[in-house]
KEVEXKE-172921 format. One line per 10 residues: number of its first residue (from 1); their letters; for each residue x, y, z of N, C-alpha, C. Coordinates in nm, 2 decimals, decimal comma. Atoms other than C-alpha are relative to their C-alpha. Layout:
NUM) A) X/Y/Z/X/Y/Z/X/Y/Z; ...
//
This chain:
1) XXXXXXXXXX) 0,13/0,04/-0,06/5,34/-4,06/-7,46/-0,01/0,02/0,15; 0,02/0,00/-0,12/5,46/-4,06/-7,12/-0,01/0,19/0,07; 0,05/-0,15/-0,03/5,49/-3,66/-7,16/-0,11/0,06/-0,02; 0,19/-0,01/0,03/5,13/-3,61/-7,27/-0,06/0,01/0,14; 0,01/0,06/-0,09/5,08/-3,79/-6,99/-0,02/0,09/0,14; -0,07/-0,10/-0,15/5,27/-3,61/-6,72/-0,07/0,17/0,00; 0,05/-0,11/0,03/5,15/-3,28/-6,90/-0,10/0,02/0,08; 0,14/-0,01/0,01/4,80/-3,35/-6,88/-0,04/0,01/0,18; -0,02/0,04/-0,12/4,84/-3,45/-6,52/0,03/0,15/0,07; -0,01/-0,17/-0,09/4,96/-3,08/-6,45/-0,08/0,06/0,01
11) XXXXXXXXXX) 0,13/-0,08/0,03/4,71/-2,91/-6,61/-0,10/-0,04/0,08; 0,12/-0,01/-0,10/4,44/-3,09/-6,40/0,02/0,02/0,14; 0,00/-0,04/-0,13/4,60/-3,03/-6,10/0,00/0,14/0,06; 0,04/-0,13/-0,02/4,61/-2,63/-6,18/-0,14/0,06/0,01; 0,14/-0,01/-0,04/4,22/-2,66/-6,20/-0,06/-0,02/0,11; 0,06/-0,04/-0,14/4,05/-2,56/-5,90/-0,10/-0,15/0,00; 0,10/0,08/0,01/3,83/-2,83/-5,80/-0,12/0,03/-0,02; 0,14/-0,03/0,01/3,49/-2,84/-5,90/-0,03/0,15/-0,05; 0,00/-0,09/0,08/3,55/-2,55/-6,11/-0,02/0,01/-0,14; 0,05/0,02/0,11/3,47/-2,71/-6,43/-0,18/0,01/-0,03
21) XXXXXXXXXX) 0,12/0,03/-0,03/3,12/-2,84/-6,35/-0,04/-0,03/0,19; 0,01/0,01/-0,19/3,07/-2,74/-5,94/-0,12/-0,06/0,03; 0,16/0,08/0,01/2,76/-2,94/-5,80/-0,06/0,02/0,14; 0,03/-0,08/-0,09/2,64/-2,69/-5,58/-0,15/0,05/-0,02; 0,17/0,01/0,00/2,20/-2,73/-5,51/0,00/0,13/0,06; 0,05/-0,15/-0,03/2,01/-2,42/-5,46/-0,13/-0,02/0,07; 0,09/0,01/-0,05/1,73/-2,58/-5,33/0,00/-0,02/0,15; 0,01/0,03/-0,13/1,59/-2,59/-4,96/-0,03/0,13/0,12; -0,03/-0,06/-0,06/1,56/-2,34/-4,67/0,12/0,10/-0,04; -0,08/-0,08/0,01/1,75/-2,00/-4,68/-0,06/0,13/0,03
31) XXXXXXXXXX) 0,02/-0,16/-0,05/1,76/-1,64/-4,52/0,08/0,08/-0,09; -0,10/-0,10/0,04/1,91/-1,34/-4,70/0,04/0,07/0,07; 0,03/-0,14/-0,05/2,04/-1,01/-4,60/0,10/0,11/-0,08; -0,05/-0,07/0,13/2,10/-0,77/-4,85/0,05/0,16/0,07; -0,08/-0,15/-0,05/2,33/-0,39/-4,78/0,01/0,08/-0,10; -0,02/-0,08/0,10/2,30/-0,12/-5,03/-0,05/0,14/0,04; 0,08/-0,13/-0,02/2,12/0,22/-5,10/-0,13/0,00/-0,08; 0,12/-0,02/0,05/1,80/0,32/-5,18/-0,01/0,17/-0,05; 0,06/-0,10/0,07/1,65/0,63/-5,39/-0,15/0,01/-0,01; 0,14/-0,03/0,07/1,31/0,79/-5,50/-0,03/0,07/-0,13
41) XXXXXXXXXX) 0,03/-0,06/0,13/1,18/0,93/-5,82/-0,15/0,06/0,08; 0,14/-0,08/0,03/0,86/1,16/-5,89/0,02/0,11/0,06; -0,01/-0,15/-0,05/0,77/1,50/-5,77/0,01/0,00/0,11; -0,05/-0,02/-0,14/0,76/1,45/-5,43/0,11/-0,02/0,09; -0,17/0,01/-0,02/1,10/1,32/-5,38/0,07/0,12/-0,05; -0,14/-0,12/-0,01/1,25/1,63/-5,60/-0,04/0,07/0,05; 0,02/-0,16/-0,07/1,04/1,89/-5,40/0,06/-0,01/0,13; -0,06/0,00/-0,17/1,21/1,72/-5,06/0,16/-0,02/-0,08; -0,14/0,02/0,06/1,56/1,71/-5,32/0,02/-0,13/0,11; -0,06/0,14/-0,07/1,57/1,33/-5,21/0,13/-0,07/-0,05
51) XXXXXXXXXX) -0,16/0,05/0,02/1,95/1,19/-5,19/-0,03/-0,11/0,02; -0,02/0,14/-0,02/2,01/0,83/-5,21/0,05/-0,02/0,14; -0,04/0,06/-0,11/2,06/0,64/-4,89/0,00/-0,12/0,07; -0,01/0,16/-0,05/2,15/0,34/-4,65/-0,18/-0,07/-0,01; 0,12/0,06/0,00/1,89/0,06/-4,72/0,06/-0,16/0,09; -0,05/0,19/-0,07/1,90/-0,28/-4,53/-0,12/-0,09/0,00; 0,12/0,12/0,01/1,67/-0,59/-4,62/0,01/-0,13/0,05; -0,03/0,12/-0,03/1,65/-0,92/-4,52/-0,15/-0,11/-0,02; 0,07/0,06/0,01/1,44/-1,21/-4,58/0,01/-0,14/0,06; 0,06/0,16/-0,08/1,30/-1,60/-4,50/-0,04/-0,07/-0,10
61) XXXXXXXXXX) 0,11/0,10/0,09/1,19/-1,88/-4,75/0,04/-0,12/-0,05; -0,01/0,17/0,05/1,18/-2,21/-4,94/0,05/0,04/-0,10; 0,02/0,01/0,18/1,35/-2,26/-5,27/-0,05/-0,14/-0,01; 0,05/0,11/0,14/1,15/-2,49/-5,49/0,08/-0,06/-0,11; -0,07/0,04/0,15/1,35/-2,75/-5,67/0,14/0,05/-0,08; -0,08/-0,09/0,06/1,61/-2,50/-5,75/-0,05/0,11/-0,07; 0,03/-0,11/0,09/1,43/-2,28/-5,95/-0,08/0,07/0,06; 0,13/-0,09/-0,04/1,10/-2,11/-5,72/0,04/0,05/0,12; 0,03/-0,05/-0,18/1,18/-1,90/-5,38/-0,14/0,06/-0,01; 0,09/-0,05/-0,08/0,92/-1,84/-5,19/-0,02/0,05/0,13
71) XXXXXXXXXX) -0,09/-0,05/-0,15/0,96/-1,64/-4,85/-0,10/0,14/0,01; 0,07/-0,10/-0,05/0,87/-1,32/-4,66/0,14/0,12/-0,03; -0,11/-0,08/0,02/1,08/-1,01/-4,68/-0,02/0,14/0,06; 0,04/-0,17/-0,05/1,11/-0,67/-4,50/0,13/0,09/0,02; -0,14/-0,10/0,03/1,35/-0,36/-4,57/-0,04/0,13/0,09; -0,02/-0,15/-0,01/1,44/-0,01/-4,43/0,07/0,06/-0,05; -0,13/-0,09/0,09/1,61/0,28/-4,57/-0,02/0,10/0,03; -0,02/-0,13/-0,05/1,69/0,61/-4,48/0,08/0,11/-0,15; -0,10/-0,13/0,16/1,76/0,94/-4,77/0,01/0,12/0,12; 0,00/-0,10/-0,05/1,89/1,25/-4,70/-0,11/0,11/-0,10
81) XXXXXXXXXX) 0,11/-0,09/0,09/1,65/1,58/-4,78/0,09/0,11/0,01; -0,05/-0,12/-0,02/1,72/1,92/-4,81/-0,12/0,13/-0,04; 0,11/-0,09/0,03/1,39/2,13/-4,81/0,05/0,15/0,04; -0,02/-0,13/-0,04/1,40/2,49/-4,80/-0,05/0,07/0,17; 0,02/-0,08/-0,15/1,41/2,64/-4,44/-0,13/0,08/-0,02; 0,10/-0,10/-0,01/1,10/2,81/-4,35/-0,18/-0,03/-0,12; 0,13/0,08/0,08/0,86/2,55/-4,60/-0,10/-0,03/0,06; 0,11/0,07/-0,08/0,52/2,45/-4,48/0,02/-0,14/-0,07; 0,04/0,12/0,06/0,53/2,08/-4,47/-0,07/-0,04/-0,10; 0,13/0,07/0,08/0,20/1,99/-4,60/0,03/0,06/-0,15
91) XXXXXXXXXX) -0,02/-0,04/0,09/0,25/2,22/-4,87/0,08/-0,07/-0,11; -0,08/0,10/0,11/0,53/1,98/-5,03/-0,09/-0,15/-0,07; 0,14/0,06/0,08/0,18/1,75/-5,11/-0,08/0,06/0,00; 0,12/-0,06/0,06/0,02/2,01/-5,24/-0,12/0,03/0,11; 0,08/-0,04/-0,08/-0,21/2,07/-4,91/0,01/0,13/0,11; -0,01/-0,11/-0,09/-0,31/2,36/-4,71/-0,06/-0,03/0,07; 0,13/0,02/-0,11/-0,46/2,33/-4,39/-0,13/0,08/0,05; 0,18/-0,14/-0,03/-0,72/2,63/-4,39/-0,05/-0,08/-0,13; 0,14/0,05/0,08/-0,90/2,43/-4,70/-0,05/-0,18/0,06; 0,04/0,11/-0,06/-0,92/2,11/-4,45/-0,16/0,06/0,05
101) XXXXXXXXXX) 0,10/-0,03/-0,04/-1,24/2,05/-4,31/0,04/0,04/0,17; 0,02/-0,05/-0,11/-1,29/2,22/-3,98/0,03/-0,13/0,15; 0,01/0,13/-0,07/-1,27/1,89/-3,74/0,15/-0,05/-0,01; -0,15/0,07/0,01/-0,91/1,79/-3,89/0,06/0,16/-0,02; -0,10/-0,13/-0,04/-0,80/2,17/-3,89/0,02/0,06/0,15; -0,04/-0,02/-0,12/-0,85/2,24/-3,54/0,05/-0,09/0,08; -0,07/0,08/-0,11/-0,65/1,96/-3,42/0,13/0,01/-0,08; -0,15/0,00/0,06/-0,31/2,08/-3,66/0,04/0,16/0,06; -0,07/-0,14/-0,01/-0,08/2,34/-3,53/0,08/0,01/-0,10; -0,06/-0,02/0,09/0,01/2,50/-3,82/0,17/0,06/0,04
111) XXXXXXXXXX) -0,07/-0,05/-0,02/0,29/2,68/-3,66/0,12/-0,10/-0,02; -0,07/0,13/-0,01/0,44/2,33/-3,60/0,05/-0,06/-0,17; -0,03/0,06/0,22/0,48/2,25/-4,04/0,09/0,07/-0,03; -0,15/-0,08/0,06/0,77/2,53/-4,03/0,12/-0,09/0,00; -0,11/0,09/0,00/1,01/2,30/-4,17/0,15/0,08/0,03; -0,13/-0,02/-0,04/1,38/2,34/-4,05/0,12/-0,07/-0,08; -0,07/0,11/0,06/1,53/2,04/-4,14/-0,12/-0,07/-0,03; 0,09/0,13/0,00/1,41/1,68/-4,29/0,08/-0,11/-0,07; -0,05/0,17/0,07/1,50/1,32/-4,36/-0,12/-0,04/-0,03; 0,09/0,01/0,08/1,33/1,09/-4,53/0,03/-0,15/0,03
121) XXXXXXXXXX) -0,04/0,13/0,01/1,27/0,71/-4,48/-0,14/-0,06/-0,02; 0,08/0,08/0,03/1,09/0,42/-4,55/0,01/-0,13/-0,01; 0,03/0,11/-0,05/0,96/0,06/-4,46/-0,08/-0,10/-0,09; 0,05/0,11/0,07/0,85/-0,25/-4,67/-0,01/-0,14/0,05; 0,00/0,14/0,00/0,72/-0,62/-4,59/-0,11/-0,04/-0,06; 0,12/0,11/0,04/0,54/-0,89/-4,72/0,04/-0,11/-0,09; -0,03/0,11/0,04/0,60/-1,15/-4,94/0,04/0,02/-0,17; -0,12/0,01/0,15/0,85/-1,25/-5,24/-0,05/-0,12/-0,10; -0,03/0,11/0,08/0,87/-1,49/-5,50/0,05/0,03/-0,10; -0,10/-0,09/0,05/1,18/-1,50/-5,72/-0,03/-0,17/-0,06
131) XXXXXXXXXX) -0,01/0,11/0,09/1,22/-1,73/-6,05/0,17/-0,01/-0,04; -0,15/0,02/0,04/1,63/-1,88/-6,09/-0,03/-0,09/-0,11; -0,03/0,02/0,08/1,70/-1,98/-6,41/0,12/-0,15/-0,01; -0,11/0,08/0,00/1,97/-2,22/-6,29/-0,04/-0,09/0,15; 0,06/0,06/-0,17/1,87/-2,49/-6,03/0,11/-0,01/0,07; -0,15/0,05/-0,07/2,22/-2,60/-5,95/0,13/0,04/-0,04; -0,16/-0,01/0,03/2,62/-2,48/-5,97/0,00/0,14/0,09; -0,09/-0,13/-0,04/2,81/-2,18/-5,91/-0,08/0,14/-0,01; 0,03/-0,10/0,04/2,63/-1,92/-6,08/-0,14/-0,05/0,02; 0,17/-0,03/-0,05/2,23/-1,81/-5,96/-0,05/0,12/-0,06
141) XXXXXXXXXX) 0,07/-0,10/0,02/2,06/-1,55/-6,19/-0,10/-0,03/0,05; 0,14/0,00/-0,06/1,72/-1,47/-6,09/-0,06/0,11/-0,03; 0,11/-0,11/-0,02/1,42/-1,23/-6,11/-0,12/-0,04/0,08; 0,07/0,03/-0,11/1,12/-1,20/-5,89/-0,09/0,15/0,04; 0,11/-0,16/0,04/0,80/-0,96/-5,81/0,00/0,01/0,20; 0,05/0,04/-0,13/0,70/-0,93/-5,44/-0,12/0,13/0,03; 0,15/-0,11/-0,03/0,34/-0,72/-5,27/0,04/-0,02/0,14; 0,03/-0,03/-0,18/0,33/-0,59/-4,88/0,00/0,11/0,02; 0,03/-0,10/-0,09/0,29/-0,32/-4,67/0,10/0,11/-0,05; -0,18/-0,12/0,03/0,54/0,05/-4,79/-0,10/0,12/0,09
151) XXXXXXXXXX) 0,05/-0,22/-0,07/0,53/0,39/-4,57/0,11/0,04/-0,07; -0,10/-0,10/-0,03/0,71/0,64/-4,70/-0,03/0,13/0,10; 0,03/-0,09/-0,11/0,78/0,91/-4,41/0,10/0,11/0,00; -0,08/-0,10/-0,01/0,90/1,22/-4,38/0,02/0,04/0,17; 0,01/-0,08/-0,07/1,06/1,38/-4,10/0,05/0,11/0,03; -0,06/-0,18/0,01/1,05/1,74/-4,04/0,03/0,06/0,12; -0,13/-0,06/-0,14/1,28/1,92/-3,73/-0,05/0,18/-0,05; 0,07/-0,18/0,07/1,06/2,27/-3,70/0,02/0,02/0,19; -0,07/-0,08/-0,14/1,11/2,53/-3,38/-0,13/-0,09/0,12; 0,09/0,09/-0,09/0,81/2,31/-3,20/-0,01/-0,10/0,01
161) XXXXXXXXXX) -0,03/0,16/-0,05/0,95/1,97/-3,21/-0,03/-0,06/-0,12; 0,08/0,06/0,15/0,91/1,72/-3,48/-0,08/-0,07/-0,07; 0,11/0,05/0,04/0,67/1,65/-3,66/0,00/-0,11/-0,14; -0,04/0,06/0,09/0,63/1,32/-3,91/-0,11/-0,04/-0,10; 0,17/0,01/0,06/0,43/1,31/-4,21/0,02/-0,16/-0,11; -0,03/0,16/0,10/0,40/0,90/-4,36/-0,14/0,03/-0,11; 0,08/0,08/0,06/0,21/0,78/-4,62/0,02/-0,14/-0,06; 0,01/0,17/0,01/0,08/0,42/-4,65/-0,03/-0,07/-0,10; 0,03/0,10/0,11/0,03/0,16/-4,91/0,04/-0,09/0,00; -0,03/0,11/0,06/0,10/-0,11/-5,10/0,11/0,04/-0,09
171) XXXXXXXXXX) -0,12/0,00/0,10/0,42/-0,18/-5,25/0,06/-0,15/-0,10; 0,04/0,10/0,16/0,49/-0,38/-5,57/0,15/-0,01/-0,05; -0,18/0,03/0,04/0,95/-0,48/-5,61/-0,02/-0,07/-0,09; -0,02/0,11/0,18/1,01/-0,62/-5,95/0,14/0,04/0,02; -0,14/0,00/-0,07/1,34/-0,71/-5,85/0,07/-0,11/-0,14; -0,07/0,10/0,05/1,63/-0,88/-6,05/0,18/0,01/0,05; -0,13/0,00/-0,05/2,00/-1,04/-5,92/0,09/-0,11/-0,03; -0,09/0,12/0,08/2,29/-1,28/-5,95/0,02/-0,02/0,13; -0,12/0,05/-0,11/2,46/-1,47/-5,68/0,07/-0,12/-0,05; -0,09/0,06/0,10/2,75/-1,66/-5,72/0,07/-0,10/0,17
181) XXXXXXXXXX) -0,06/0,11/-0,13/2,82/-1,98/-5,45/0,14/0,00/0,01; -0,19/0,01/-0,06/3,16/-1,95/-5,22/-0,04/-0,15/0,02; 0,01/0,09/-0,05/3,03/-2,23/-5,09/-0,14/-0,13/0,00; 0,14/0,08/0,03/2,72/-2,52/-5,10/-0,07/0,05/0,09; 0,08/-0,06/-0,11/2,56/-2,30/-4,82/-0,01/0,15/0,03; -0,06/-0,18/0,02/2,70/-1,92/-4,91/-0,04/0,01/-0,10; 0,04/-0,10/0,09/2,61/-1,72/-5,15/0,00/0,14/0,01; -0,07/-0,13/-0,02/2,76/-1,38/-5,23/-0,06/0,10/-0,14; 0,03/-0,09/0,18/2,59/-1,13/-5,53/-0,04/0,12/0,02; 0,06/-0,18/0,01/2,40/-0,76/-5,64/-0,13/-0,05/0,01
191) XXXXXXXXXX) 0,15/0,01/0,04/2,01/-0,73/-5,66/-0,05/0,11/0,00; 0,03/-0,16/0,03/1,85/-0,43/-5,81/-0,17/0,00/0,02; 0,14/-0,01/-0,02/1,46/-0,34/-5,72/-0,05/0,12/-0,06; 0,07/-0,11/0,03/1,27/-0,12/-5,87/-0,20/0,00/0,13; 0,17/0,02/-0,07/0,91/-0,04/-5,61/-0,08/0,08/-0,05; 0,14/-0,09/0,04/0,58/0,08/-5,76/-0,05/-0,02/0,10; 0,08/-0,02/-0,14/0,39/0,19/-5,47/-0,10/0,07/-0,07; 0,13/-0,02/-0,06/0,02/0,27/-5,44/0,00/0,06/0,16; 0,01/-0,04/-0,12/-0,04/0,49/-5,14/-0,16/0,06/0,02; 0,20/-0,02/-0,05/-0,42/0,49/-4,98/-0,04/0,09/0,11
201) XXXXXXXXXX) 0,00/-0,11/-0,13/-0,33/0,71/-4,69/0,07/0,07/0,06; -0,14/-0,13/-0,03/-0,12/1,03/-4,49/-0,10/-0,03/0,09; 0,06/-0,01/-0,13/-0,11/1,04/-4,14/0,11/0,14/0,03; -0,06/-0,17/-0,06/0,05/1,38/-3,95/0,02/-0,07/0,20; -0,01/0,08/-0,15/0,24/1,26/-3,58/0,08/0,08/0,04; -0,06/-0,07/-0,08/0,41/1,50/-3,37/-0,03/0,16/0,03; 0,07/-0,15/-0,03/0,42/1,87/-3,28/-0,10/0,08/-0,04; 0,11/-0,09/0,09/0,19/1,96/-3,56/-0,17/-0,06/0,07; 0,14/0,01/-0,04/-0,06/1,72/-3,39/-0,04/-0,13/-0,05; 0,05/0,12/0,01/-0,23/1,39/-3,44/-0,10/-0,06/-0,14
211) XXXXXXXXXX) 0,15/0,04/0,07/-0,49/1,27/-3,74/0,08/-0,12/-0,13; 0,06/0,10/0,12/-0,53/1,01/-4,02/-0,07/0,03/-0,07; 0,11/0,01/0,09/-0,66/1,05/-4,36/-0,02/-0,11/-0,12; -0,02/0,11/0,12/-0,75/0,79/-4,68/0,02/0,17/-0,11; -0,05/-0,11/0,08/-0,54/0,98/-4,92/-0,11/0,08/-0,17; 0,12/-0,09/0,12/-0,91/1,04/-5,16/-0,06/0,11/0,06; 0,09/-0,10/-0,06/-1,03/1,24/-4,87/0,08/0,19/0,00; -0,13/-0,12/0,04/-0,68/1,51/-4,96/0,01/0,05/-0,13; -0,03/0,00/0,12/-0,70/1,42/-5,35/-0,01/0,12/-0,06; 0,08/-0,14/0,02/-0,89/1,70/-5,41/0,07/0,17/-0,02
221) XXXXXXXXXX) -0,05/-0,11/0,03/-0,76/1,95/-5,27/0,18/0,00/-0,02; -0,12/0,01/0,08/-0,40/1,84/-5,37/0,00/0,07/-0,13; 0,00/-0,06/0,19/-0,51/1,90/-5,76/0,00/0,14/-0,02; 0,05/-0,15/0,00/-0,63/2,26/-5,64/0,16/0,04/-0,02; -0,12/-0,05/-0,02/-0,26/2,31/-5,59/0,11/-0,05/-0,12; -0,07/0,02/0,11/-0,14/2,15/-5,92/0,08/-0,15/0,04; -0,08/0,14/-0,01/-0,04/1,78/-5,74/-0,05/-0,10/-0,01; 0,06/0,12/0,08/-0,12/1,48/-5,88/0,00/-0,12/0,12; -0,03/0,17/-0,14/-0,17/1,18/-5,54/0,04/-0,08/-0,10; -0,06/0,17/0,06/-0,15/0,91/-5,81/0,11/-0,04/-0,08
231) XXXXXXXXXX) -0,16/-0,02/0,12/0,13/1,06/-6,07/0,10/0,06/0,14; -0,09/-0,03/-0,05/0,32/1,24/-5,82/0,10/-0,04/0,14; -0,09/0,08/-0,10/0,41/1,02/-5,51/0,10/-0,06/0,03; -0,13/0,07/0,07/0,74/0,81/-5,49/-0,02/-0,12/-0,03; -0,03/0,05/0,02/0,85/0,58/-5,61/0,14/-0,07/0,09; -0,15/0,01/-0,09/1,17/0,39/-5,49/0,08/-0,13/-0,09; -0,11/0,12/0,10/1,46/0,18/-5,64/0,11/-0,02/0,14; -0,11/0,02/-0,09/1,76/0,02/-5,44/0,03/-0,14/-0,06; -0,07/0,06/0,03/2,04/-0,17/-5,50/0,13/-0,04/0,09; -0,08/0,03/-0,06/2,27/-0,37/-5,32/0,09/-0,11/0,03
241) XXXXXXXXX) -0,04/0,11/-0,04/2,49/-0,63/-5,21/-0,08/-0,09/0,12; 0,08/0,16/-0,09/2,32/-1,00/-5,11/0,10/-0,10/0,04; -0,03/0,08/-0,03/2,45/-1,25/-4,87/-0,12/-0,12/0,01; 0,12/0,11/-0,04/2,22/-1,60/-4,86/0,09/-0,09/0,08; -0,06/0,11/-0,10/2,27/-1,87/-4,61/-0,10/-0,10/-0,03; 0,07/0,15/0,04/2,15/-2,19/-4,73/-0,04/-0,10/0,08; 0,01/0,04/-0,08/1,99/-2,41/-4,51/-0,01/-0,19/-0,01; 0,05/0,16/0,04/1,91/-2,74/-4,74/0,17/-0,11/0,00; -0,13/0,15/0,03/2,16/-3,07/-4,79/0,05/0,08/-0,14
//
């Protein structure tokens, strides 16, 4: 009896504490900041052969109870491109500037769209909300949608300086991740995003010259050229490692 005893006594002293049932809240104040890569899909990413690259996010918010964040959130990311030397920019969305109207063709120097080089980046904020499955312990699954502000931008490195061509919208992360508490105030995991973007407008900023358009006033003559604005835009996905800092009791 007294070896039972003595046994048993071992055994719970090789258990980590609070390793059975850890009693570690999720609720309260907390910032993220997430480190991974980011990607694009659709046509216009493979006509610029878009490579995956550094993405960096970070966020602000309340959890609810353990189970509801609610917060703000804003990312960048950078790809590599590889366009063919000697490309006209515009051309890679399907536009030519002799079928612009007259008003927004004499303010582009076409000479300036001779692509050279190009990267490729892009910018997201606005607001999150993410549903955890687990209000309290060790382990934090989660999923979660978020809406704000996305450019994607290109820029192009041509013999008259460079020129950057963005387009603006609305972006739409349907996001899912795990984190796994070091501590009642750490948290350490992955989180994968998928972004549907909507894009309502292309602007044109450097050597080529200045202008803004709403991407219906382009649609047009995009299609002339066989490019679809609403099917063939990017998309974007990214995945990375999450730190959280917990701010509640």
């Amino acid at each position: 009896m007294v070896g039972t005893s003595v046994a048993a006594m071992m055994l719970f002293a090789l258990v980590p504490e609070g390793s059975t049932k850890p009693d570690l809240p999720h609720k309260g104040g907390f910032a993220d900041i997430r480190v991974g890569t980011i990607g694009c899909t659709r046509k216009l990413c493979k006509d610029h052969d878009g490579k995956p690259g550094f993405r960096l996010d970070g966020g602000l918010g309340y959890n609810i109870a353990g189970f509801v964040d609610v917060g703000v959130f804003g990312g960048w990311g950078s790809m590599r491109a590889n366009v063919e030397p000697g490309t006209n920019a515009l051309s890679l969305y399907g536009l030519d500037v002799s079928t612009f109207p007259d008003a927004i063709a004499d303010m582009v120097n076409n000479d300036a769209l001779i692509v050279q080089d190009a990267k490729l980046d892009t910018v997201q904020a606005g607001f999150n909300v993410r549903v955890h499955f687990i209000p309290r312990g060790r382990v934090d699954p989660y999923v979660g949608a978020a809406a704000g502000y996305s450019m994607f931008r290109a820029r192009y490195d041509t013999d008259a300086g460079r020129t950057k061509v963005a387009l603006h919208g609305l972006g739409f992360p349907l996001q899912a991740g795990l984190l796994v508490y070091a501590h009642r105030n750490v948290a350490v995991g992955v989180q994968f995003d998928y972004i549907l973007t909507w894009y309502g407008a292309v602007s044109v900023r450097g050597a080529a010259g200045t202008f803004g358009a709403p991407l219906s006033r382009v649609e047009e003559r995009a299609a002339m050229a066989g490019f679809d604005v609403g099917r063939d835009l990017p998309h974007l996905w990214t995945v990375g490692a999450v730190g959280r800092f917990r701010f509640g009791r």
